[in-house]
N, C-alpha and C positions, 0 to 999 in steps of 0.2 A: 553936653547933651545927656540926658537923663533916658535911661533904657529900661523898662522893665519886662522882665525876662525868665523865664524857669531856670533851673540851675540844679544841677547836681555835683555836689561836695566830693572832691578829690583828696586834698589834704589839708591842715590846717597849721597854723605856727603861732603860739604867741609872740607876741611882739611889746615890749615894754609891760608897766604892772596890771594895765588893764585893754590891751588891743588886739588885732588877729590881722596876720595875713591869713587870707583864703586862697587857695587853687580850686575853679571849680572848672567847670561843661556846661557854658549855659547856650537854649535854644538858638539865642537869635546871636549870640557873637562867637561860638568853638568857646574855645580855652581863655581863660580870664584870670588872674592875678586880683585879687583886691583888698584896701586895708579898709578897716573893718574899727573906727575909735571908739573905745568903751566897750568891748563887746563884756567885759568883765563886772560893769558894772551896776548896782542893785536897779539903776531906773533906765538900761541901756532898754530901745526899740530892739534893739538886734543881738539877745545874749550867747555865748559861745557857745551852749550845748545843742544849738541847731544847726552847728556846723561841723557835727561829726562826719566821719567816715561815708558817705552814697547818701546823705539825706539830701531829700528833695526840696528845695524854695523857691520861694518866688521872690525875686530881690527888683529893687530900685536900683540899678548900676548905671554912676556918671564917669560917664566913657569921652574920654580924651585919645584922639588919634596917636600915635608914634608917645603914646604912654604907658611905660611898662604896667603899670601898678594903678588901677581904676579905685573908685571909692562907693562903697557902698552905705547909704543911708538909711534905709529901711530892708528887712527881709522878714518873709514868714511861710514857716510849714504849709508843701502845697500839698502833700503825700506823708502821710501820718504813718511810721510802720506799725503792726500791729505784733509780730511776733520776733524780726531778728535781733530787736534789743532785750528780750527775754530768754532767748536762747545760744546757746554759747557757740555750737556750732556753726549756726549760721553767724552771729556775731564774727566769726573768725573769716568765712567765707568771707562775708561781706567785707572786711580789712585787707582778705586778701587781692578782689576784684578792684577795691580803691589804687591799691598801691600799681597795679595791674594799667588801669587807665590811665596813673597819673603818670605812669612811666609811657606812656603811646598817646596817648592825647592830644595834637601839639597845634592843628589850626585852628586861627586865630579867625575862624567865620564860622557859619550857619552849617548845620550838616542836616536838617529835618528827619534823615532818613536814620540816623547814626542816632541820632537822639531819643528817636522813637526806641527804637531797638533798648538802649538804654534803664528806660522808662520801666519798659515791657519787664525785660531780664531782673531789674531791681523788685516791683513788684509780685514776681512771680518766685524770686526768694525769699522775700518776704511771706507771702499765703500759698504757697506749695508746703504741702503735708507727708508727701512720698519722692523719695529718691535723692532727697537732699544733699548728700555725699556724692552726690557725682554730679552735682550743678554746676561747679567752678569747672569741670569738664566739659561739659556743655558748653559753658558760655567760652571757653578759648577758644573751641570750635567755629561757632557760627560769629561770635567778634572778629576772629580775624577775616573773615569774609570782606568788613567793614575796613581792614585796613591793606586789605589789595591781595592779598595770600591764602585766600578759603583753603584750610584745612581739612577738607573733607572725606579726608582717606588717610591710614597708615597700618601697616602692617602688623601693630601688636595687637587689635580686636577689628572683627569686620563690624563687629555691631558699633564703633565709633562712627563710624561714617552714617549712619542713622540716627544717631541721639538728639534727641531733640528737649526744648524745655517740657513738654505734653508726656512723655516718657521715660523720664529720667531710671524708674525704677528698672526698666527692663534692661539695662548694662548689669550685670549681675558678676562681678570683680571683686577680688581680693585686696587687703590693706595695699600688698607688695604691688600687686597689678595694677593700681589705682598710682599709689606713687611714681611707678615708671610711664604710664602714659601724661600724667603731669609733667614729671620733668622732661621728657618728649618734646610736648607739646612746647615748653617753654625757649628748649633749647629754638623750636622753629621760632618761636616770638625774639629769642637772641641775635639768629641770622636775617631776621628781617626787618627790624627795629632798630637804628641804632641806638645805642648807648642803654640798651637795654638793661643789662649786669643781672644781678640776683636779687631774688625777692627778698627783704628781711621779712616778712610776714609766711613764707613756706615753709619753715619748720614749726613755727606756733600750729599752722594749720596740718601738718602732718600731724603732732603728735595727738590734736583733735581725735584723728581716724586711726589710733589705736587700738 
């Protein structure tokens, strides 16, 4: 059966001298697996630089039931970023958010409401202009809402429990401050995730916010 579906890129793998497996979030099926032949190649439909880190597609996926690994025949850009692949900072966020959901991600159905949210947070790091340094705060915040543990409170800043993506600038924090409610936060994503472990992309993104 042949799905066509929005999809947001989680992670990607080569796979032999010209293929991909993909992890992505798409609309209509949760989390999906799919290999992806020829992505490498000069006359592929579907070449691997649309399968970075949070890009948004819109893919043809033939979904077989009790199949790990689906097959994708056609995808293309449904959301075009206009600034975080020009910028290093968000560049970094946005690697850190990937690695983020692909570690929490895990059904394998529709979520409408998860995926809106999604959508929303991506484009809004993409064309927000202020507060950007404290986005990936933000969104641990109100993401984990979506995975059953809203974070809405904790004792190192009262103005966490208010931050929103409309506001980002008014958290007014330190490098060191910023660090420790991170890892905070994370540790909460440790205890309520399993197999959570450690980011490799949180130290790239610390020394960003030096």
């Amino acid at each position: 059966m042949i799905i066509t579906t929005r999809a947001i890129v989680l992670n990607q793998l080569r796979y032999g001298d010209n293929s991909l497996i993909v992890d992505m979030y798409t609309e209509k099926m949760g989390r999906q697996t799919a290999f992806i032949k020829g992505a490498y190649g000069k006359k592929s439909r579907t070449r691997s630089a649309m399968f970075q880190p949070l890009h948004m597609i819109e893919t043809d996926l033939h979904h077989r039931v009790n199949r790990q690994m689906q097959r994708i025949s056609n995808a293309q850009i449904y959301y075009a970023f206009q600034n975080i692949q020009y910028n290093p900072v968000k560049g970094c966020i946005a690697i850190f958010i990937a690695e983020v959901l692909y570690k929490t991600l895990k059904e394998e159905e529709a979520n409408q409401e998860l995926f809106d949210f999604l959508v929303n947070a991506i484009q809004t790091l993409d064309l927000n202009e202020c507060g950007t340094a404290n986005f990936h705060i933000a969104f641990l915040v109100h993401y984990s809402r979506h995975l059953g543990f809203y974070l809405k409170y904790d004792n190192l800043t009262p103005k966490l429990a208010e931050i929103s993506f409309d506001n980002l600038n008014t958290l007014q924090i330190d490098r060191n401050q910023r660090n420790n409610i991170i890892e905070y936060l994370l540790q909460r994503y440790s205890t309520h995730v399993e197999n959570f472990g450690k980011l490799k992309s949180l130290s790239v993104l610390q020394t960003v916010f030096l």
